[in-house]
N, CA, C and O of each residue as an XYZ file, in Angstrom:
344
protein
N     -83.992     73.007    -49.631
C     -83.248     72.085    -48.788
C     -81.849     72.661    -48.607
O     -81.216     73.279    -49.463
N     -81.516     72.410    -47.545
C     -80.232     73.061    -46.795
C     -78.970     72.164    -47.145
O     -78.918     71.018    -47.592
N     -78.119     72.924    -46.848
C     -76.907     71.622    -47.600
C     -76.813     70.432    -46.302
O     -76.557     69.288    -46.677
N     -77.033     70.682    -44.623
C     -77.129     69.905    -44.228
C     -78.299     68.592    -44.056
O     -78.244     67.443    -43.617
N     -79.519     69.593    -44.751
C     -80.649     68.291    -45.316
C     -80.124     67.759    -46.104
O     -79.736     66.650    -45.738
N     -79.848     68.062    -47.289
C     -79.326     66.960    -48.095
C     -77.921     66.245    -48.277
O     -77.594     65.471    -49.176
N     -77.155     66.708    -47.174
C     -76.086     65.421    -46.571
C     -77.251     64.801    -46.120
O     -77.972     64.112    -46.841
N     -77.498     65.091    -44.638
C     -78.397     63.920    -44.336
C     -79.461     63.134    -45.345
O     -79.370     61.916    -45.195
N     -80.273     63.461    -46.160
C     -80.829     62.716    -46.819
C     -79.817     61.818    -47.688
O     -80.140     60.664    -47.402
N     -78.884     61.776    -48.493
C     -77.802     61.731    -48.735
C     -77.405     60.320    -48.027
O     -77.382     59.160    -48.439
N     -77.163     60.811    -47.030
C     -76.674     59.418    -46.103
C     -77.853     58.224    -45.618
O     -77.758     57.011    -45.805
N     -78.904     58.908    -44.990
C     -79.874     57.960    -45.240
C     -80.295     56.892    -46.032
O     -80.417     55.678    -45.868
N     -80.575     58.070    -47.375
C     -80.788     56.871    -48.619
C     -79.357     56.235    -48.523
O     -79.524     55.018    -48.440
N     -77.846     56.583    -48.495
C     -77.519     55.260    -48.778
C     -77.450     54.465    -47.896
O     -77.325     53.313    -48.309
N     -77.491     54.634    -46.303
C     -78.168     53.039    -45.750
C     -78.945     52.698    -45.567
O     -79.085     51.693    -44.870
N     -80.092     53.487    -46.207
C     -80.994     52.236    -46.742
C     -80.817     51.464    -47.580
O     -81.412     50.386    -47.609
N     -79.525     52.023    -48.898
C     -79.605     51.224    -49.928
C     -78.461     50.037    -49.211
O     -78.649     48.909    -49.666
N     -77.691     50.098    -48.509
C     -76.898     49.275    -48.013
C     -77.547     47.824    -47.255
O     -77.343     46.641    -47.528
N     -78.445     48.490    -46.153
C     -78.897     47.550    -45.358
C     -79.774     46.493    -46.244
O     -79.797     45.280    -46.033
N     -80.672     47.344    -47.530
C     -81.538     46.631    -48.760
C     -80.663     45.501    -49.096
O     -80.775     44.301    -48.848
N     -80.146     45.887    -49.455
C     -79.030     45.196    -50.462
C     -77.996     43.996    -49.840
O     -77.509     43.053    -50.465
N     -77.867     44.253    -48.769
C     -77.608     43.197    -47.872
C     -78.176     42.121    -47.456
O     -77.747     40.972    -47.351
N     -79.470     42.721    -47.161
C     -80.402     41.641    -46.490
C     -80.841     40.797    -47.737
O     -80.960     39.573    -47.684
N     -81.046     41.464    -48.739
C     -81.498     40.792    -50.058
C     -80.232     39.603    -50.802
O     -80.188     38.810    -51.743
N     -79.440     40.032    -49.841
C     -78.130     39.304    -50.465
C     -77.135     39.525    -51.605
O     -76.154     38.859    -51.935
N     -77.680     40.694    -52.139
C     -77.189     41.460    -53.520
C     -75.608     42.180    -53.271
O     -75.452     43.164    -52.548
N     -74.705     41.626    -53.868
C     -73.460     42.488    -54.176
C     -73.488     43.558    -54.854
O     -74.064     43.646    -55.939
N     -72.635     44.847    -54.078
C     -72.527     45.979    -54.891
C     -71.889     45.802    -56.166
O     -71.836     46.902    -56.716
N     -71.227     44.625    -57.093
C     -70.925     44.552    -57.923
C     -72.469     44.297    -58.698
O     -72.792     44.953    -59.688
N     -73.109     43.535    -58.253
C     -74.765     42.993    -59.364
C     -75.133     43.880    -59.174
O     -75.078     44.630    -60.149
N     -75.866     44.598    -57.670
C     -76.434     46.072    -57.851
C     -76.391     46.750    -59.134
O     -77.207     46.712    -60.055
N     -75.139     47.466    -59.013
C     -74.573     48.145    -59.691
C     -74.648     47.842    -61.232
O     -74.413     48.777    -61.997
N     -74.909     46.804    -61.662
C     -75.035     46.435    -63.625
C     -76.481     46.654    -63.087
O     -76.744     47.841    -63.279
N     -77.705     45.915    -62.398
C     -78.355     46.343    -62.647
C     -78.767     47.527    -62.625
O     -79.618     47.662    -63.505
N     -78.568     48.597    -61.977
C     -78.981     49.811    -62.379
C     -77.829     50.251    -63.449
O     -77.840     51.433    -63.793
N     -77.176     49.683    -63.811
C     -76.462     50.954    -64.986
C     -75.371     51.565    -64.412
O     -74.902     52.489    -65.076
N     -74.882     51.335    -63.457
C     -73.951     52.103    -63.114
C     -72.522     51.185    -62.620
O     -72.450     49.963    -62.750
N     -71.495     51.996    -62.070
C     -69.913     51.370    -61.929
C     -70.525     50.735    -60.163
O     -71.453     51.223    -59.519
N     -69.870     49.851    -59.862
C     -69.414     49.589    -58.526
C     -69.213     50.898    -57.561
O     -69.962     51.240    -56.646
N     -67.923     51.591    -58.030
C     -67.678     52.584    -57.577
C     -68.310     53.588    -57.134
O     -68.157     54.053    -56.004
N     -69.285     54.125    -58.219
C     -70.521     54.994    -57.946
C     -71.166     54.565    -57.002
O     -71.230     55.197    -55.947
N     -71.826     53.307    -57.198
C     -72.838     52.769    -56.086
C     -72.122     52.764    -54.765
O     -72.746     53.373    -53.896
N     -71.326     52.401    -54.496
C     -70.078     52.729    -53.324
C     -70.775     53.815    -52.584
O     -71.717     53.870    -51.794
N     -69.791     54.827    -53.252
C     -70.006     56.139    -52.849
C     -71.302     56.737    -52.617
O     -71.467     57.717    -51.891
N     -72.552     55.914    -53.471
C     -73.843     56.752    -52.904
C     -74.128     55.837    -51.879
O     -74.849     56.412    -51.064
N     -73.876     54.564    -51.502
C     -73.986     54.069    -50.403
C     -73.387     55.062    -48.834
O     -73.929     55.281    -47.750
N     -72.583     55.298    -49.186
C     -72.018     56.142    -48.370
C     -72.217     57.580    -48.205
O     -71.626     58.219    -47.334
N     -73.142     58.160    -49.133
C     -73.634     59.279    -48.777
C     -72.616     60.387    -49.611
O     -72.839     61.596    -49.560
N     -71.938     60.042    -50.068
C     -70.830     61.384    -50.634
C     -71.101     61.181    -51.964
O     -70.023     61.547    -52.432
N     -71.863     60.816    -53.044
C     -72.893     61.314    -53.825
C     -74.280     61.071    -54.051
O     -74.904     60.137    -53.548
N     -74.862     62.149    -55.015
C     -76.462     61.961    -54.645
C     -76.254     61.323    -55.708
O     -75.269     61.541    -56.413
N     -77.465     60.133    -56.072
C     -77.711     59.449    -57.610
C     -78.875     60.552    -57.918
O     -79.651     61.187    -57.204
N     -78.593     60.468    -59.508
C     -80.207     61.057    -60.050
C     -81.478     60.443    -59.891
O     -81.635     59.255    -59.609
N     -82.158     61.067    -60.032
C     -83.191     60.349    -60.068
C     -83.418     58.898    -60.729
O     -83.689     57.822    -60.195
N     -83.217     59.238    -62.048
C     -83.413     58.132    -62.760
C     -82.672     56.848    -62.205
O     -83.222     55.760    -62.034
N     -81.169     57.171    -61.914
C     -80.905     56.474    -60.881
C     -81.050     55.608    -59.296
O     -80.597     54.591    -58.769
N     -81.847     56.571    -59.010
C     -82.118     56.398    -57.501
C     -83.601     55.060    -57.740
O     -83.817     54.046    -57.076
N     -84.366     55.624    -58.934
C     -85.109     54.854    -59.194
C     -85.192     53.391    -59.402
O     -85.863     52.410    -59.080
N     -84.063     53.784    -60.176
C     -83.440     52.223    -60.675
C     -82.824     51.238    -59.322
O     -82.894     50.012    -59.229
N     -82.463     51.809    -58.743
C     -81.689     51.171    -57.294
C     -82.660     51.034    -56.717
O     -82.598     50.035    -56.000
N     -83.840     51.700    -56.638
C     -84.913     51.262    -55.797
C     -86.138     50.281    -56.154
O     -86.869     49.632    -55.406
N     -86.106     50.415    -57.753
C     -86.685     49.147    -57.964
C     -86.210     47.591    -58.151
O     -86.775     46.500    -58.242
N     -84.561     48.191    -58.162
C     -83.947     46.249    -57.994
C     -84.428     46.152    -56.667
O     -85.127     45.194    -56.340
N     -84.094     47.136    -55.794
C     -84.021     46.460    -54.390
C     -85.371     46.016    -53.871
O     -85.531     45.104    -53.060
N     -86.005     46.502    -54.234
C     -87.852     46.741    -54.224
C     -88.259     47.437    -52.763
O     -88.765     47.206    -51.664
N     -87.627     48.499    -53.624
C     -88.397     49.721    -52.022
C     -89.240     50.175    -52.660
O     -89.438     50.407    -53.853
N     -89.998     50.350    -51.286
C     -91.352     51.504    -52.059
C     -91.140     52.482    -51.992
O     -90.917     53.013    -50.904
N     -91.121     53.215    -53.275
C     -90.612     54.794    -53.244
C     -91.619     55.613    -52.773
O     -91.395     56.731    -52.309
N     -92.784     55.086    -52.874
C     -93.530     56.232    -52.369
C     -93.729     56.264    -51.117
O     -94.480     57.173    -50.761
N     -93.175     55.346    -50.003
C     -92.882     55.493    -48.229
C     -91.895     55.946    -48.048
O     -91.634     56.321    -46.905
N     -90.877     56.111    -49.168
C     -89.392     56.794    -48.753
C     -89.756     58.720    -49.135
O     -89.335     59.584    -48.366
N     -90.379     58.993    -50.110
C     -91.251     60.106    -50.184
C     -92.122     60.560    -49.182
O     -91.721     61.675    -48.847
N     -93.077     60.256    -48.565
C     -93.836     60.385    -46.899
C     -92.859     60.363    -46.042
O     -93.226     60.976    -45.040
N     -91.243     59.759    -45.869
C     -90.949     59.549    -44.798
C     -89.643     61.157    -45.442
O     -89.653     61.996    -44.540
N     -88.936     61.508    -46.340
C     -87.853     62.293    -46.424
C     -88.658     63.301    -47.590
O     -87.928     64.230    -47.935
N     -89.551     63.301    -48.032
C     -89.550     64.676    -49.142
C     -91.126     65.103    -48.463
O     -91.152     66.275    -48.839
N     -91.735     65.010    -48.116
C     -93.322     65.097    -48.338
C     -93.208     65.982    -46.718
O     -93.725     67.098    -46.671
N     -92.484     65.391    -45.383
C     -92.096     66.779    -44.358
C     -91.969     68.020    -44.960
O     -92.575     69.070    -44.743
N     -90.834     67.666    -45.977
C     -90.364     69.152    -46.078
C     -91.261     70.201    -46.843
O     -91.403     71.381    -46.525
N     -91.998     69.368    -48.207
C     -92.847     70.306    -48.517
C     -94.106     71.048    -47.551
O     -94.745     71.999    -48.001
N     -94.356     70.500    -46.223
C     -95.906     70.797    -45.491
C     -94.795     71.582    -44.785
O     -95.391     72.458    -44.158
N     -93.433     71.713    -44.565
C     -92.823     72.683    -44.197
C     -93.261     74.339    -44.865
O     -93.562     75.421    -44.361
N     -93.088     73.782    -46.322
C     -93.225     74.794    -47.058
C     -94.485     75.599    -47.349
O     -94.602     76.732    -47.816
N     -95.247     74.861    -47.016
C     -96.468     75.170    -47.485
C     -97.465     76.114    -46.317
O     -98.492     76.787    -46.404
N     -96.431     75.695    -45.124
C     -97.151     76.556    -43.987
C     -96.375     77.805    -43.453
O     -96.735     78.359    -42.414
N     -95.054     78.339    -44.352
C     -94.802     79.220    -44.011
C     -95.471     80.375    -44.321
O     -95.097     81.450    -43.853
């Protein structure tokens, strides 16, 4: 992945995690205890200017209740059939 794939992925996931989290009614302050992390952090990966880890990303995605495995088909699973057919 290119550094401009993963800005863009980057930014994606965080509005998805934004728009989630909104509609669900969840403050980036509750977010944020529930996964373990500062306000601040969650901020910023909302906004795309950091990546969460995994373990992280996980955690944000199961408060919010995304399905990780349609966000995988839709941003990681291209790139590997990229790979696989060069």
């Amino acid at each position: 992945m290119n550094s401009n794939q993963h800005k863009t992925l980057n930014e994606a996931f965080g509005e998805m995690l934004h728009v989630s989290r909104i509609e669900k009614h969840i403050t980036q302050k509750n977010l944020s205890e529930m996964a373990g992390i500062s306000d601040t952090y969650l901020r910023n990966v909302e906004n795309g200017y950091h990546t969460a880890t995994w373990v992280i990303w996980l955690k944000l995605c199961t408060a919010l209740e995304i399905d990780v495995p349609a966000l995988q088909q839709k941003y990681i699973k291209p790139e590997l059939d990229d790979c696989r057919n060069k």
